[in-house]
C-alpha positions in Angstrom: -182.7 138.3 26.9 -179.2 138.4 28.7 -178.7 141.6 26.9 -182.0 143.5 28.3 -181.5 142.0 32.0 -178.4 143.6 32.3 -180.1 147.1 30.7 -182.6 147.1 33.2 -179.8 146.2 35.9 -178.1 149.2 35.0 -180.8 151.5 34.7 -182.0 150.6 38.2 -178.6 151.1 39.4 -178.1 154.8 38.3 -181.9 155.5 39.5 -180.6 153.7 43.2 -177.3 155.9 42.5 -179.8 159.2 42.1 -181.7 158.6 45.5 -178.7 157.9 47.3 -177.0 161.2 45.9 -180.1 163.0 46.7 -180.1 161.4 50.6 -177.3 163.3 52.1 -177.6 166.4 49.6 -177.0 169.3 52.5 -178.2 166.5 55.3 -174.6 168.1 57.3 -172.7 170.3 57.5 -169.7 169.6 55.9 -166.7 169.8 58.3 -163.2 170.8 56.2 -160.6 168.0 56.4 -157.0 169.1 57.4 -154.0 167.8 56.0 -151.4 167.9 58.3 -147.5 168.4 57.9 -145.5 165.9 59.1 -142.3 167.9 59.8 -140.1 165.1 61.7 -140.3 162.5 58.1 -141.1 165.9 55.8 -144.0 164.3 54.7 -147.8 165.4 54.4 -150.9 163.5 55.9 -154.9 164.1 55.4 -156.3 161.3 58.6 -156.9 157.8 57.2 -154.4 158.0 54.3 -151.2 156.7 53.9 -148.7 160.3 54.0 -146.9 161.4 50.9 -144.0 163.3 50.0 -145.7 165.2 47.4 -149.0 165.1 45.9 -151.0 167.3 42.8 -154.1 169.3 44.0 -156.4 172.3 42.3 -155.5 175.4 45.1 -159.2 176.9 44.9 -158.4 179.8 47.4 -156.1 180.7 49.7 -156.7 182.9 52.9 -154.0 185.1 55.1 -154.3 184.3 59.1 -152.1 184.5 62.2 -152.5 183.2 65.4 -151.3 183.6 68.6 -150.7 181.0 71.5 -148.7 182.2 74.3 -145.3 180.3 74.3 -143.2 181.0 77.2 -139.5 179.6 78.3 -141.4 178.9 81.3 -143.1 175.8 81.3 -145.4 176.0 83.7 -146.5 179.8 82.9 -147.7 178.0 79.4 -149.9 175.7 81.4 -151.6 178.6 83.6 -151.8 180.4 80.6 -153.9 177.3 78.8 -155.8 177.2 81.5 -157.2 180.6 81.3 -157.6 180.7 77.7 -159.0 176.6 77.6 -156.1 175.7 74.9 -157.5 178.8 72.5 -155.6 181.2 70.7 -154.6 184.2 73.0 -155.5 186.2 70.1 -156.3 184.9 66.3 -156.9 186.7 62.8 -159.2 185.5 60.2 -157.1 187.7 57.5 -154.0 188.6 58.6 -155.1 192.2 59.1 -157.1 192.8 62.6 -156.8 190.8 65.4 -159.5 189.2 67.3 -158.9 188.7 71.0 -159.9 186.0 73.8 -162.9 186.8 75.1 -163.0 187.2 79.4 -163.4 188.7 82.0 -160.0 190.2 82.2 -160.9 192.5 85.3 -161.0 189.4 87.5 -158.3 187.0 86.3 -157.1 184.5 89.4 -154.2 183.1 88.1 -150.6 182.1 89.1 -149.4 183.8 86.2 -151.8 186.6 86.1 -148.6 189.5 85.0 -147.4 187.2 82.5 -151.1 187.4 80.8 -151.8 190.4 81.6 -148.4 191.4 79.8 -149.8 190.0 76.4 -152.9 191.9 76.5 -151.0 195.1 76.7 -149.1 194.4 74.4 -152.1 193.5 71.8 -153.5 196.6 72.4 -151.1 198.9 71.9 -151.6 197.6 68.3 -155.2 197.9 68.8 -155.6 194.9 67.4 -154.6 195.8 64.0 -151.9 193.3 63.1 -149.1 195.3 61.2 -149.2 197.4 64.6 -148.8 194.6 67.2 -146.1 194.4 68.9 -146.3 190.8 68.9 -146.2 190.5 65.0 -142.6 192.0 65.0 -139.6 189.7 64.4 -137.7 188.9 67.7 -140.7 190.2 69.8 -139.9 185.8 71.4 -137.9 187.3 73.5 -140.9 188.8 75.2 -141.9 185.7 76.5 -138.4 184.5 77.8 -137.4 182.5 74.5 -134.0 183.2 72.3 -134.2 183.7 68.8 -135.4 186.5 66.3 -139.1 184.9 65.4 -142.4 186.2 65.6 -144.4 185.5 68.9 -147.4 185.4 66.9 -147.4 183.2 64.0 -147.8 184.2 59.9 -150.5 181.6 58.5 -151.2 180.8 54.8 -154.2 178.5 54.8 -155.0 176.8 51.4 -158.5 175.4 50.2 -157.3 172.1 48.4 -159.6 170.2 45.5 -158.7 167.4 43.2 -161.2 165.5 40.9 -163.7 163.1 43.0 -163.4 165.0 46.4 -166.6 167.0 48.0 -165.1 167.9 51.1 -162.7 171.0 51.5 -159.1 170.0 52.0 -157.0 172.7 54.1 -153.4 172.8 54.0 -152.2 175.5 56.6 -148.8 176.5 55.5 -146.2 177.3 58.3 -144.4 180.6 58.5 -140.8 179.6 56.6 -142.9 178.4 53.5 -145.4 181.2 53.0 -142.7 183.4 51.5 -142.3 180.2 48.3 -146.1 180.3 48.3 -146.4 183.8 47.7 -143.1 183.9 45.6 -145.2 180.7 43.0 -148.7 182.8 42.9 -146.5 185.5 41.5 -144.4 184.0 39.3 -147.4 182.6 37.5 -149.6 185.9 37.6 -146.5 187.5 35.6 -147.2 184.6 32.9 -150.7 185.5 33.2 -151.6 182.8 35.2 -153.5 182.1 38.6 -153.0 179.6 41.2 -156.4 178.7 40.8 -156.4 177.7 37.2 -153.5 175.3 37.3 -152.5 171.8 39.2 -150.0 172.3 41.0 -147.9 170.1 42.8 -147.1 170.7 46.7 -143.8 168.9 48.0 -142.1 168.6 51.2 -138.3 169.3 52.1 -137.2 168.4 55.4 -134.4 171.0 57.2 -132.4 169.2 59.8 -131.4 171.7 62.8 -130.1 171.5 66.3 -134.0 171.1 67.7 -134.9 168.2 65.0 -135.4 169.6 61.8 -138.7 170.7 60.4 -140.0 170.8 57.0 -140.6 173.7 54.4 -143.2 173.1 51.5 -142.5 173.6 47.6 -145.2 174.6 44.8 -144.8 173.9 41.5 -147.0 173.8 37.8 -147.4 170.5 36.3 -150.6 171.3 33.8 -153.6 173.6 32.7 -156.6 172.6 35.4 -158.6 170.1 32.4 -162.0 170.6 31.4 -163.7 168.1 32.8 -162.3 169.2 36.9 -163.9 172.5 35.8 -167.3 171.1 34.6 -166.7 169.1 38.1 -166.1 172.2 40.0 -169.5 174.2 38.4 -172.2 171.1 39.3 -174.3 172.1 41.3 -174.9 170.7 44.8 -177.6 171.6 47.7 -176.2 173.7 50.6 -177.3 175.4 53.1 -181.1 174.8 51.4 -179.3 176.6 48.1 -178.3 174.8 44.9 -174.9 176.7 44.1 -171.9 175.6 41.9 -169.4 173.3 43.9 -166.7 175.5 43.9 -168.7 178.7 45.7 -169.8 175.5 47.8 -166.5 174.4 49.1 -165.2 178.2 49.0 -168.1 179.6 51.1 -166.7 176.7 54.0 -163.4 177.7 53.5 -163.6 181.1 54.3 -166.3 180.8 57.3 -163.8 178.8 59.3 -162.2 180.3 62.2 -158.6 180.0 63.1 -158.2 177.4 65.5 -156.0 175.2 67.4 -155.8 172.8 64.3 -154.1 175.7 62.3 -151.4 175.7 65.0 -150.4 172.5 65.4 -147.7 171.4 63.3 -146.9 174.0 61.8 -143.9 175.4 64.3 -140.7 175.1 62.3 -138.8 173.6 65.4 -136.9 177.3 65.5 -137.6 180.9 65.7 -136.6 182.2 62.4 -137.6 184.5 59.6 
């Protein structure tokens, strides 16, 4: 009797667990979680969890970006200039290839440091907007905005889609400029063993770099195991979005690659110098 109590127990629990799944299939729109570097302590953080040195994730995709916030020397021309552009990116790439600038209505700026913007849009189109071409893209082109050093005035992004067994929700990792070079140096290392970044677990450290400004913190990638079975049977479920069933991965892929570059990419992920 015990022994078909607890059956029935069961059974109604995995019928409760099946309308409760079903609830808040595609009831909102997921929004992607950002783990953020850390680079004073060298250590990484996704909101709500306790931040590690390291950690072992799936890397589903990857996406090139750059973005561009005006940094002068001048303190106060950075705060006109975040005033016209309302903290936005003065200009922003989705793929590291053509630019996308802020919209306005240029023709009628009225601000204190009207030259000093006005300068930066000259300068983006004289690349037309194509970012190989930009002036701005060029190492040491800091200098144009009154700072010392031999860095890029608008910054290289690597963003990386991160997935690990039991998670629904895209995890972002945007990598700053010192570390793309060891991301892109680890994706080719393992396609020259026949290998892809998305068939393996890799683990992603942190090393911190002390320096005259504080120290910032470059990131490591590195092959621990074969992605198992059972994350790829995971990864191929289907779930509802957007009104469409679709495997999970084209799921969390199709969110990755919709989102714009924003603000979120940005912070953090200055080195604490103006290097290459």
């Amino acid at each position: 009797m015990t022994q078909e109590i607890a059956i029935t127990m069961d059974s109604d629990v995995s019928v409760l667990d099946t309308i409760l799944n079903d609830a808040v299939q595609d009831s909102f729109e997921p929004i992607p979680v950002k783990m953020e570097i850390i680079h004073q302590i060298g250590e990484m953080k996704i909101e709500g969890l306790p931040s590690q040195k390291s950690s072992k994730w799936m890397i589903l995709s990857s996406m090139k970006a750059r973005v561009m916030f005006c940094k002068f020397g001048n303190q106060d021309v950075n705060k006109d200039v975040e005033n016209f552009t309302e903290k936005r990116p003065f200009c922003s790439s989705e793929n590291g290839v053509i630019g996308k600038l802020y919209e306005a209505e240029w023709d009628n700026i009225n601000n204190p440091s009207k030259d000093a913007i006005v300068m930066v849009k000259e300068k983006i189109a004289m690349g037309g907007l194509i970012c190989k071409k930009c002036p701005l893209s060029a190492f040491g082109s800091v200098s144009l905005f009154g700072r010392q050093g031999k860095g890029q005035a608008c910054n290289d992004l690597r963003r990386l889609l991160l997935w690990k067994q039991g998670i629904t929700l895209p995890i972002i990792l945007t990598l700053p400029p010192t570390s793309i070079r060891k991301f892109d140096q680890y994706c080719s290392s393992l396609q020259a063993g026949d290998l892809q970044y998305n068939r393996v677990i890799t683990e992603i450290s942190l090393s911190k770099v002390d320096s005259a400004s504080g120290g910032y913190s470059t990131v490591s990638f590195a092959k621990v195991a074969d992605v198992p079975r059972e994350w790829m049977s995971d990864l191929i479920s289907p779930i509802i979005h957007d009104g469409v069933s679709k495997p999970m991965a084209k799921a969390l892929i199709g969110i990755f690659s919709r989102r714009e570059v924003d603000v979120a990419d940005y912070s953090g992920n200055e080195d604490g110098e103006d290097k290459f």
